[in-house]
C-alpha positions as CSV (number, residue, x, y, z in Angstrom):
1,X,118.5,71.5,198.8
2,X,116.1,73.7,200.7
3,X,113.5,76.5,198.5
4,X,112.3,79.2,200.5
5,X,109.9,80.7,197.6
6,X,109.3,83.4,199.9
7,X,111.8,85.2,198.3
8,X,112.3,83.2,195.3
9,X,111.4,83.9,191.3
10,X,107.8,84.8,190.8
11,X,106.6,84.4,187.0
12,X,104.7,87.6,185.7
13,X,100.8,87.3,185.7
14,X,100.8,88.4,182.1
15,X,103.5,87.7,180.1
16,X,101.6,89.5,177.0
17,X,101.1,93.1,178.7
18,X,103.4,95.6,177.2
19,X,106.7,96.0,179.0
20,X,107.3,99.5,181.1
21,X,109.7,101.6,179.4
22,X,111.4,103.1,182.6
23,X,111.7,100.0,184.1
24,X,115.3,98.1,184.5
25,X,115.7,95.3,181.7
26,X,116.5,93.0,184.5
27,X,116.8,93.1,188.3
28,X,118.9,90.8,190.7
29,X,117.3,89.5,193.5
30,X,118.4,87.4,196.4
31,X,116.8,83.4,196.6
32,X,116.8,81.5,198.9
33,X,118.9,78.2,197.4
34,X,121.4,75.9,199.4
35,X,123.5,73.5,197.8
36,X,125.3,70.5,199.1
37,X,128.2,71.7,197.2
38,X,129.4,74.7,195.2
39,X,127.8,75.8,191.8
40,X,130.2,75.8,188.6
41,X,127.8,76.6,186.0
42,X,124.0,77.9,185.0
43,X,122.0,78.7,182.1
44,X,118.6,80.5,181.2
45,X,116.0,80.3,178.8
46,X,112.3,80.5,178.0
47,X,111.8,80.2,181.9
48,X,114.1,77.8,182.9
49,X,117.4,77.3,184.9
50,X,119.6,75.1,185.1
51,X,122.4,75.1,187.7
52,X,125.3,72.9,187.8
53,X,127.3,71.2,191.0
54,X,130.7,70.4,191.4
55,X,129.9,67.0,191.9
56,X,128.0,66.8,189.4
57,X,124.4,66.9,190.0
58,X,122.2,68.8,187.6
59,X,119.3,71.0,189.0
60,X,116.4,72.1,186.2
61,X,114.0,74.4,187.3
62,X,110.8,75.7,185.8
63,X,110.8,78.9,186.6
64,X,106.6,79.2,186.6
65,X,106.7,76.3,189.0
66,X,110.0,76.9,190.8
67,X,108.8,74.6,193.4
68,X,109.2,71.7,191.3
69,X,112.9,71.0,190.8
70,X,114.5,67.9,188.5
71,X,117.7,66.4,190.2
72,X,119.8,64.9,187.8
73,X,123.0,63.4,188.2
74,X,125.5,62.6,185.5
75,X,126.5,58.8,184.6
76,X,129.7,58.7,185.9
77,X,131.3,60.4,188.7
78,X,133.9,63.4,188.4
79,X,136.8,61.8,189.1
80,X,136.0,59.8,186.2
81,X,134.4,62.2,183.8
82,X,135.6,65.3,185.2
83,X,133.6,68.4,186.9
84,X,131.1,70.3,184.9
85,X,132.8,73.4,183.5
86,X,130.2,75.2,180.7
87,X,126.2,74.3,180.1
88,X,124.6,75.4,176.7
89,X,120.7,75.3,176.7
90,X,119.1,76.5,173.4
91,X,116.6,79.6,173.4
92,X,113.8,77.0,174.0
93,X,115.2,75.4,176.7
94,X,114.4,71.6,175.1
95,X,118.0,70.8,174.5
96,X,120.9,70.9,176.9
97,X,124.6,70.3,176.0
98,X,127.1,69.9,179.3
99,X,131.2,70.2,178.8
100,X,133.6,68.5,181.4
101,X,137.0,69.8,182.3
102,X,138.1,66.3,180.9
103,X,136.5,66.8,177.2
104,X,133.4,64.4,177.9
105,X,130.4,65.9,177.1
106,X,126.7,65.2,177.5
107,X,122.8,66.0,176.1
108,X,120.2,66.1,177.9
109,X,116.5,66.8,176.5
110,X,114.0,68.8,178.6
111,X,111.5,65.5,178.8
112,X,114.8,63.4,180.0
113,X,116.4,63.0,183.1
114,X,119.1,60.5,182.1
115,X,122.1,62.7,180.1
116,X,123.6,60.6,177.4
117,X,127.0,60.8,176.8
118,X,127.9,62.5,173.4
119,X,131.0,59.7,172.9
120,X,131.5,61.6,168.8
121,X,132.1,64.7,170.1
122,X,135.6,65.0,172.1
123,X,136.9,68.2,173.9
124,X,136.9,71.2,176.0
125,X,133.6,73.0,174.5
126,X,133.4,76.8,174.5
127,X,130.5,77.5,172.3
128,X,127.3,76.7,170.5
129,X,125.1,77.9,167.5
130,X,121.5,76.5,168.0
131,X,119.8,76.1,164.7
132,X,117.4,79.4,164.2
133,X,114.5,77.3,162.9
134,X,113.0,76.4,166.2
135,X,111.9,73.7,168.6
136,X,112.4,70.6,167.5
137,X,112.5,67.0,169.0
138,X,115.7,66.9,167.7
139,X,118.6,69.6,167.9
140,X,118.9,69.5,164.1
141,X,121.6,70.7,162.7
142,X,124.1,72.8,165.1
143,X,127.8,74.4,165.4
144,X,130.0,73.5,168.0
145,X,133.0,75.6,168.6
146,X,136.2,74.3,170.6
147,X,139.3,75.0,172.3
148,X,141.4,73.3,170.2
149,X,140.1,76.0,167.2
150,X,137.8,73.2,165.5
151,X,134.4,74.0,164.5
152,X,131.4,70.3,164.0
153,X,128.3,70.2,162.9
154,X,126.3,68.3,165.3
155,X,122.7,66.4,164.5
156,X,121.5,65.1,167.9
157,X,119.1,62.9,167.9
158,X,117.4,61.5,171.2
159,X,116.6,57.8,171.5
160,X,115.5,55.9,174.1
161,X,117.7,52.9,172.8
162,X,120.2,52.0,175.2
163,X,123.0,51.0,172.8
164,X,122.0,54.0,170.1
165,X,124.3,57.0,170.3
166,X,122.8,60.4,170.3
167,X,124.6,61.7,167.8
168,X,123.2,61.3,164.1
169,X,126.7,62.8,163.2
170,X,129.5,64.8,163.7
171,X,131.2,66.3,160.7
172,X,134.7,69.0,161.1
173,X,133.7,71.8,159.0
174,X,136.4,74.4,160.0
175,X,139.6,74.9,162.2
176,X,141.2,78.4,163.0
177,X,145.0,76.5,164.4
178,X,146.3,77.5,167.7
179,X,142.8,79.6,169.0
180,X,139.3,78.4,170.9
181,X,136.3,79.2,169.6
182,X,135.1,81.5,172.0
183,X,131.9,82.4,169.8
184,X,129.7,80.9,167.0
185,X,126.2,82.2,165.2
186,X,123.5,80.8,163.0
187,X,121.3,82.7,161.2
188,X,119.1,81.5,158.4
189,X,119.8,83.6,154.7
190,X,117.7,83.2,151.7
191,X,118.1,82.1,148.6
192,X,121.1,80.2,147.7
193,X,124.6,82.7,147.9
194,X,127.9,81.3,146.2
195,X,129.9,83.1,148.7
196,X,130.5,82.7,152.2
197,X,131.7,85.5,154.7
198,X,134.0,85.4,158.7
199,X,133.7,87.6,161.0
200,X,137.0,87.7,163.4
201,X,137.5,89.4,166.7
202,X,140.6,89.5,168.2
203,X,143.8,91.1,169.7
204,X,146.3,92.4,168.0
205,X,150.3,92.7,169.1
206,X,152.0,95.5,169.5
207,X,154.9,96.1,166.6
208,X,157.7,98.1,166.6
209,X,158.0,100.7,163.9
């Protein structure tokens, strides 16, 4: 993979100065990137990419230093493990969650460059709910929504262990039969409520009469 930052990302000089009103919220620019093979999936946040191959190679870049580029590769190859279909990076960027077209799925922490398979947590992911209270070194507590219409918790816990799964847990907390989980949110509310709310959005048929 060749970089021509010539025409690349460049980070602002002050990230603190107060944005321009009558300026777009976001431009698209041409850079400069050639892969080996085709992309299948990417991901933003707090200033950093990550970009998928169909062979499954993982490319991380820090967007301040775009020059500097992590190439990872998963464990196993996809014709074993399947290509990479969705990434899911939380707002920080520190934890990274990558979904196969064959249901395996992997973590990867930003100060890693080993993903770990997640062998708890089976199936075609479609979304994720990244606990709202913050960075840790540990995803904490999380949603994970599928296409089969179940909803996990998922603690994630990295380790440097070889034998030690990366999972804390995974616990089934809801199904909606026959439907993915296209979408999931996480907000913190205080105090303690006795009741619990869902939100649905959805089609509905046409009937006659």
């Amino acid at each position: 993979m060749v970089l021509d930052q010539s025409s690349g990302y460049v980070a602002p000089s002050n990230a603190s100065e107060a944005p321009d009103p009558s300026l777009p919220i976001f431009d698209v620019r041409d850079v400069q990137l050639k892969f080996a093979a085709n992309f299948v999936a990417a991901q933003v946040a707090n200033n950093v990419m990550i970009l998928a191959l169909a062979t499954g190679r993982i490319l991380r870049i820090d967007l301040d230093s775009p020059e500097d580029i992590d190439d990872i590769d998963l464990p196993k190859k996809s014709s074993e493990t399947g290509v990479i279909r969705r990434l899911f990076l939380d707002p920080t960027a520190s934890h990274l969650i990558i979904s196969t077209t064959l249901g395996d799925n992997y973590y990867l922490h930003t100060q890693s460059r080993q993903p770990k398979l997640l062998s708890r947590l089976k199936g075609l992911i479609e979304s994720v709910a990244w606990n709202p209270s913050g960075p840790t070194a540990s995803t904490r507590e999380i949603l994970v929504g599928v296409t089969d219409g179940n909803v996990y918790e998922v603690y994630i816990e990295p380790s440097t262990e070889f034998y030690r799964r990366e999972e804390r847990y995974v616990t089934n907390v809801y199904r909606i039969p026959e439907t993915s989980i296209t979408g999931i949110f996480a907000d913190l509310i205080l105090g303690k409520p006795d009741q619990r709310g869902a939100f649905f959005v959805g089609d509905l048929a046409a009937t006659d009469g």
